[in-house]
ZAMARGU-4260 file (C-alpha; in steps of 0.2 Angstrom, whole numbers, plus 5000, padded with zeros to 4 digits):
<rodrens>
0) 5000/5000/5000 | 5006/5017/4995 | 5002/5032/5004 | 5000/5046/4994 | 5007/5063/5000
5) 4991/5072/5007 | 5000/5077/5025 | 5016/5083/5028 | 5020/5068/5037 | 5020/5061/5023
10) 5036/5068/5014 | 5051/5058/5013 | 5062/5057/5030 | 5077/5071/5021 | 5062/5083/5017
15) 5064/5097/5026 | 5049/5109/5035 | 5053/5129/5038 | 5040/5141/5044 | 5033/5146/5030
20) 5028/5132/5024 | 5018/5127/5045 | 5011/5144/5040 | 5006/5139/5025 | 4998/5124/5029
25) 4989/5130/5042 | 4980/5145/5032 | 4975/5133/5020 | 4967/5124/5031 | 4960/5137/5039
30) 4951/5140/5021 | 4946/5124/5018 | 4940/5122/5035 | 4925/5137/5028 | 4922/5128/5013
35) 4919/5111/5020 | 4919/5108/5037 | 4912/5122/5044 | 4895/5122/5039 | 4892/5102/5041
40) 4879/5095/5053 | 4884/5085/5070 | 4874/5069/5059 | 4885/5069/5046 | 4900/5068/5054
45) 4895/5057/5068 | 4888/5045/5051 | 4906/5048/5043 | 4915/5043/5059 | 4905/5026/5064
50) 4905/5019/5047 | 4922/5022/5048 | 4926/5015/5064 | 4915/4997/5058 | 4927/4999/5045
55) 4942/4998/5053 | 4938/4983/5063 | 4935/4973/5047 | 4951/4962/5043 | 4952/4966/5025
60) 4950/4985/5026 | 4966/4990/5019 | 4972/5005/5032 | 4967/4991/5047 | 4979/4979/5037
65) 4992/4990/5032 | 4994/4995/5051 | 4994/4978/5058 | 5007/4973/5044 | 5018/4987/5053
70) 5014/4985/5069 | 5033/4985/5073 | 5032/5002/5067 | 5020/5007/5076 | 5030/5001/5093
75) 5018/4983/5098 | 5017/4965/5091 | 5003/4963/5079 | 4991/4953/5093 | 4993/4969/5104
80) 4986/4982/5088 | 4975/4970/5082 | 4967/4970/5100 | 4969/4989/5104 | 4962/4993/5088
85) 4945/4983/5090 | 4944/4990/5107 | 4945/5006/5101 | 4935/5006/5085 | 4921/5000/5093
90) 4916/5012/5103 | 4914/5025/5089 | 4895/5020/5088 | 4880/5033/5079 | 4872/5027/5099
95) 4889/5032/5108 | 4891/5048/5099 | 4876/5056/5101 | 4876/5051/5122 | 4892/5059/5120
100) 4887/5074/5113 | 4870/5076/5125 | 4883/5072/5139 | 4895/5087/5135 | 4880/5100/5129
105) 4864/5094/5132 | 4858/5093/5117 | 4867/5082/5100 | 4864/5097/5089 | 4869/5111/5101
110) 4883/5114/5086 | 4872/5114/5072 | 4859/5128/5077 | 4852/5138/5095 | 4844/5127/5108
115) 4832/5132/5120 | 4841/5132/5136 | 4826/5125/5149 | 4821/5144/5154 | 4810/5156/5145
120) 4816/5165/5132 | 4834/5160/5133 | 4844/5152/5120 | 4862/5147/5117 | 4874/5139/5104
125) 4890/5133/5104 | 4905/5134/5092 | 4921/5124/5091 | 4937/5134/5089 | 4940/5138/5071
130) 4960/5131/5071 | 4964/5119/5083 | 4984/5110/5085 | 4986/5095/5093 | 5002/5091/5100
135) 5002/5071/5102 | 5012/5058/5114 | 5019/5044/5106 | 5019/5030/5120 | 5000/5026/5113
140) 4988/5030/5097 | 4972/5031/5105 | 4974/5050/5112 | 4979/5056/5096 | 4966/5046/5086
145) 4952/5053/5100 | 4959/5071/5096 | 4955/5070/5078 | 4941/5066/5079 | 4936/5081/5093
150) 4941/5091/5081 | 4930/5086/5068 | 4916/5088/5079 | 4918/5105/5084 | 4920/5109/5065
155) 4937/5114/5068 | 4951/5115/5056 | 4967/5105/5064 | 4984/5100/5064 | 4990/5086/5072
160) 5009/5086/5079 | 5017/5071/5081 | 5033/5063/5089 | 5048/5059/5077 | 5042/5039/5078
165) 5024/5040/5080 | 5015/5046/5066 | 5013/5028/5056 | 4993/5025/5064 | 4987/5044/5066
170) 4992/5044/5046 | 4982/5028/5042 | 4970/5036/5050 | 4969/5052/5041 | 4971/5045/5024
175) 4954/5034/5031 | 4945/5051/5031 | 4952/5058/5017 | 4949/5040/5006 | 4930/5040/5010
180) 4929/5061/5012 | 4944/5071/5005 | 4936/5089/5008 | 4937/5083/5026 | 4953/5075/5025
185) 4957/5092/5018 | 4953/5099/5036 | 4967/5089/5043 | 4986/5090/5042 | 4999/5079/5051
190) 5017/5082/5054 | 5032/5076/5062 | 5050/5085/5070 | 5057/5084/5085 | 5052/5093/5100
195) 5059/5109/5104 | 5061/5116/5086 | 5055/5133/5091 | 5053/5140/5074 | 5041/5129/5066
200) 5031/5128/5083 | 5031/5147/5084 | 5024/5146/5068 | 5010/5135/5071 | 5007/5141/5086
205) 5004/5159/5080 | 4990/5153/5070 | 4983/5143/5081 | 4965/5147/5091 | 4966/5132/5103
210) 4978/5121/5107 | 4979/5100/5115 | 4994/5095/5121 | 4997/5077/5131 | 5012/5072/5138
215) 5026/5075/5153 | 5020/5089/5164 | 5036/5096/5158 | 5030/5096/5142 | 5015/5105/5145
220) 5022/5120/5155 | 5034/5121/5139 | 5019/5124/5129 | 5008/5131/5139 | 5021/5145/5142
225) 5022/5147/5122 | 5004/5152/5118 | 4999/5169/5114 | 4989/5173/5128 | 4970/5171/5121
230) 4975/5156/5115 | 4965/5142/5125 | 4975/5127/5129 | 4970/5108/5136 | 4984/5099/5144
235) 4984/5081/5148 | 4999/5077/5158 | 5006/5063/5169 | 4997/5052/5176 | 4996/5037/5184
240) 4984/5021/5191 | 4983/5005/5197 | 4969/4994/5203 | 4959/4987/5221 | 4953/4969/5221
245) 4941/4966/5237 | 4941/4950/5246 | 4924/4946/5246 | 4928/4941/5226 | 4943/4931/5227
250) 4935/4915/5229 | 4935/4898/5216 | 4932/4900/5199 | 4929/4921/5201 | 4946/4920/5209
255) 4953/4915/5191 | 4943/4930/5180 | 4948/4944/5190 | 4965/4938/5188 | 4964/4936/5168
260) 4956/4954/5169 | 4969/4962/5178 | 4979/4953/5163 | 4967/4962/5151 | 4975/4979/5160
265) 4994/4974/5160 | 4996/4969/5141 | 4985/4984/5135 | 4996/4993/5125 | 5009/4983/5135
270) 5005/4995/5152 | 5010/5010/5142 | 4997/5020/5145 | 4992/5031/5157 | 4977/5021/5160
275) 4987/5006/5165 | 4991/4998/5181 | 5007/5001/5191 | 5000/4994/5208 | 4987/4978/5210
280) 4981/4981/5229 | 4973/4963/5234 | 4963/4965/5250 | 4971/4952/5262 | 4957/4937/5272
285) 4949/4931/5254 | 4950/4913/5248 | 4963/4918/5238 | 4978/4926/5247 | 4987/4942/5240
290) 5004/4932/5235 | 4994/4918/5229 | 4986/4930/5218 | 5002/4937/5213 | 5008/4920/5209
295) 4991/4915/5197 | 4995/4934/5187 | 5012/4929/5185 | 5006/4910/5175 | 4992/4921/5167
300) 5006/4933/5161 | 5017/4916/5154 | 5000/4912/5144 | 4998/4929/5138 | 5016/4930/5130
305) 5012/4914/5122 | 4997/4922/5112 | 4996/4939/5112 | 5018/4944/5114 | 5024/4959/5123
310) 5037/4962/5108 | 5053/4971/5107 | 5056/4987/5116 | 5073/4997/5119 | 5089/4993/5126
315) 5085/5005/5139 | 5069/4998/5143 | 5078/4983/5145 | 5092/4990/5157 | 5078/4997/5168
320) 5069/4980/5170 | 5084/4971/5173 | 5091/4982/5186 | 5073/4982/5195 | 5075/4964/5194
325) 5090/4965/5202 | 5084/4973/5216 | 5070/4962/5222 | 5083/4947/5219 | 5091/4954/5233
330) 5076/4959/5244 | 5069/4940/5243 | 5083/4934/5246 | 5082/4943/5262 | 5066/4944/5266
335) 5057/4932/5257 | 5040/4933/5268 | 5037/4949/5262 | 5046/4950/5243 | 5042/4939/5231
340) 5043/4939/5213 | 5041/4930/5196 | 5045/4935/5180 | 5050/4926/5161 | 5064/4916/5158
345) 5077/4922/5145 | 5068/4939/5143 | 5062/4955/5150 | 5043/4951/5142 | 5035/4950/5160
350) 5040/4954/5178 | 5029/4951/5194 | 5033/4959/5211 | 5025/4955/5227 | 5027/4968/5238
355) 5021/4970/5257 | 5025/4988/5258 | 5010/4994/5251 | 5016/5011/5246 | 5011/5015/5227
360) 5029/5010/5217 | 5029/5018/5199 | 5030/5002/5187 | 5046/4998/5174 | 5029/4997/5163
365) 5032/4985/5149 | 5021/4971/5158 | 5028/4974/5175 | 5017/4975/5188 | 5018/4977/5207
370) 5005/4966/5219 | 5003/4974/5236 | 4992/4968/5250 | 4981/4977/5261 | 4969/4977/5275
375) 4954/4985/5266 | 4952/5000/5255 | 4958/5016/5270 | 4974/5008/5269 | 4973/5008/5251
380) 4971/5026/5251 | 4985/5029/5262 | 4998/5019/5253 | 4993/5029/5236 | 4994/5048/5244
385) 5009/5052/5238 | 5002/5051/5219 | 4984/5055/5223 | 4985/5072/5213 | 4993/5062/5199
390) 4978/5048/5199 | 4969/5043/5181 | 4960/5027/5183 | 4958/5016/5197 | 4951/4997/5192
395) 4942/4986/5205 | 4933/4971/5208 | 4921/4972/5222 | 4905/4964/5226 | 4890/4975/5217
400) 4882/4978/5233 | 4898/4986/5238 | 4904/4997/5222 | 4894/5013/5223 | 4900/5017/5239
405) 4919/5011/5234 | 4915/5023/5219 | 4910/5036/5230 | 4926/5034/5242 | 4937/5034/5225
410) 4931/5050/5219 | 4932/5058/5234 | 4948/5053/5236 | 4951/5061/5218 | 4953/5050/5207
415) 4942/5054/5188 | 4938/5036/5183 | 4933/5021/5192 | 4931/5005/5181 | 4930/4986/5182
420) 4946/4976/5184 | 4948/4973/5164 | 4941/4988/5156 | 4956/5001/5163 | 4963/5004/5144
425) 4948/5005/5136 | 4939/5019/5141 | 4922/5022/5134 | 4920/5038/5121 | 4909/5047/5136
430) 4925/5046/5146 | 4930/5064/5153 | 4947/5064/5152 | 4958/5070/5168 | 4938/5074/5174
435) 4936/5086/5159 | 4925/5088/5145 | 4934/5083/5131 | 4923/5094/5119 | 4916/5106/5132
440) 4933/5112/5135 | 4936/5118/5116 | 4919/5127/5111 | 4914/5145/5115 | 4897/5146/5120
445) 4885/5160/5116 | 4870/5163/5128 | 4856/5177/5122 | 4838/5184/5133 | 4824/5186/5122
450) 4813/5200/5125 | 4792/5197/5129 | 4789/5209/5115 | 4787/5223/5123
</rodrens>
């Protein structure tokens, strides 16, 4: 499959971008964005988007099979892509859309026209930012895929910023819009340099009415600090999670679910994400004791590298597994009532650490995961404080009479999502990201009183 050159992404490697040509691009988008985009209905994207996602998730859809061909390039094994990709795809339902829409403004065509407002005589309408810039992580695709597709939603015009060795999927997926809409696709530019290239981003940013940024925190104060000052900017930053399994549901066969869903969550994207687990917490006095659990993750880890392979990741990646390795060789071998760990033979491809310390430990990622025992959900809490500003997603599995008020105790702890063990890296499209409204936090609203005719 040959791409053609629709994006700058998509220049050979020795091409080189200057300002003018950022500038450029983006005043042409800009332009097309009024020809084509702007005047669109919510029904027709939202139409575009979901036939698209069904069509992704076919096997012989030639941009699905392109990507899984690469999916070295792309930074997972082909298992790993496949599945991130259906999970992600299928939530880009006509249904899911229009819930997410009512969820973020009330009403699915509050960007088509004026809605009534639910008090007499007043109205309102709201509008989405008429350039938008993107600037994408690279650890995973779905933020990036998700930005897009904001974007198009709020009618905006955009430009997607890449890392140097991430742009192979967010460019499959605009040549997928541009193949079954090019005046959308030409809405849409994707590009590619390495950070810190102050002219091309001055450039972009000049022209830019709102910008998205996820990454480092560091990252984002860099931009952040960049931005004319009407500019509105939406930064996703560092964060973490980890998961709480009760004892009431470590008992027989139930035992051996929870402990393949907390599987799902670890080969995800292969932990990368900020979604993903760093710490199980297993409450201790179940059927199923919290080392024991830590011992039936580590088989279930073996089996998953048997099917579904973590894959090849840096040298340094490597060198920071093996040296944390190193450590808890030493600390079981001192303390082995308390330190425990497993982990493959002959590679770095998974790592499991019991631990009864249960202070929150930051993960090697890369399928390495931390197994901590505590009491009940307090000392939970307590163990985790020291990343609580800092929290994404917290995973459990909890009896149902007990998760509301779990829920309830997690949010006001401050974490923005609580899911079942299983579902941590696949957020649904309603998700409010960091606690904020994805769309909501890019539109201008307008409010206007209607007089009683007098």
């Amino acid at each position: 499959m040959n791409l053609p050159n629709y994006f700058l992404a998509d220049l050979p490697p020795e091409a080189a971008l200057s300002p003018s040509m950022i500038t450029e691009a983006c005043q042409t988008l800009k332009r097309n964005r009024e020809r084509y985009l702007a005047s669109r209905s919510t029904y027709s994207i939202v139409a575009l988007l979901a036939d698209l996602a069904e069509n992704w998730q076919q096997p012989e859809f030639s941009f699905r099979r392109f990507a899984l061909e690469n999916a070295r390039a792309v930074g997972f094994t082909r298992p790993t892509l496949a599945r991130g990709l259906d999970q992600f795809f299928k939530q880009l339902t006509r249904e899911n859309f229009h819930a997410w829409l009512v969820q973020e403004f009330g009403d699915a065509k509050r960007l088509d026209a004026p809605s009534p407002d639910g008090q007499a005589n007043r109205w309102s309408m709201a509008r989405g930012p008429e350039f938008l810039v993107h600037i994408a992580a690279g650890n995973i695709p779905n933020p990036t895929l998700t930005a897009i597709i904001t974007g198009l939603l709020t009618r905006s015009a955009q430009f997607v910023k890449c890392g140097s060795d991430s742009t192979l999927l967010p460019r499959l997926f605009a040549h997928s819009i541009y193949d079954a809409d090019p005046k959308l696709g030409a809405c849409l530019e994707i590009a590619s340099w390495r950070g810190g290239n102050d002219a091309l981003e001055s450039a972009l940013f000049a022209e830019a009415d709102a910008v998205t940024a996820t990454g480092s925190d560091e990252t984002l104060d860099a931009v952040r600090k960049r931005l004319p000052l009407p500019t509105r900017f939406a930064g996703y930053g560092h964060r973490v999670s980890f998961s709480f399994i009760a004892h009431e549901v470590l008992h027989g066969s139930r035992a051996k679910k929870i402990v393949a869903a907390a599987a799902d969550d670890i080969v995800a994207w292969n932990q990368l994400g900020c979604l993903s687990p760093h710490v199980i917490y297993v409450q201790s006095g179940g059927e199923t004791s919290p080392d024991h659990f830590a011992q039936l993750l580590a088989e279930e880890l073996e089996r998953r590298e048997a099917s579904e392979p973590r894959g090849e990741i840096s040298p340094e990646e490597s060198a920071a597994i093996a040296s944390r390795r190193g450590l808890y060789d030493v600390r079981a071998a001192h303390s082995p009532e308390t330190t425990r760990h497993w982990r493959s033979q002959d590679s770095t491809a998974w790592t499991v650490v019991y631990e009864a310390d249960p202070l929150f430990q930051l993960s090697c990622l890369n399928r390495f995961v931390y197994v901590k025992p505590v009491p009940d959900l307090g000392a939970m809490l307590v163990g985790a404080d020291a990343v609580r500003r800092h929290v994404s997603t917290v995973g459990t599995a909890v009896s149902p009479d007990s998760f509301q008020e779990t829920a309830a105790t997690l949010a006001r702890w401050g974490a923005t999502r609580v899911c079942p063990v299983g579902q941590m890296q696949n957020p649904p499209l309603l998700w409010r990201h960091d606690g904020r409204p994805a769309l909501g936090d890019l539109v201008t609203w307008t409010d206007w009183e209607m007089g009683d005719g007098r």
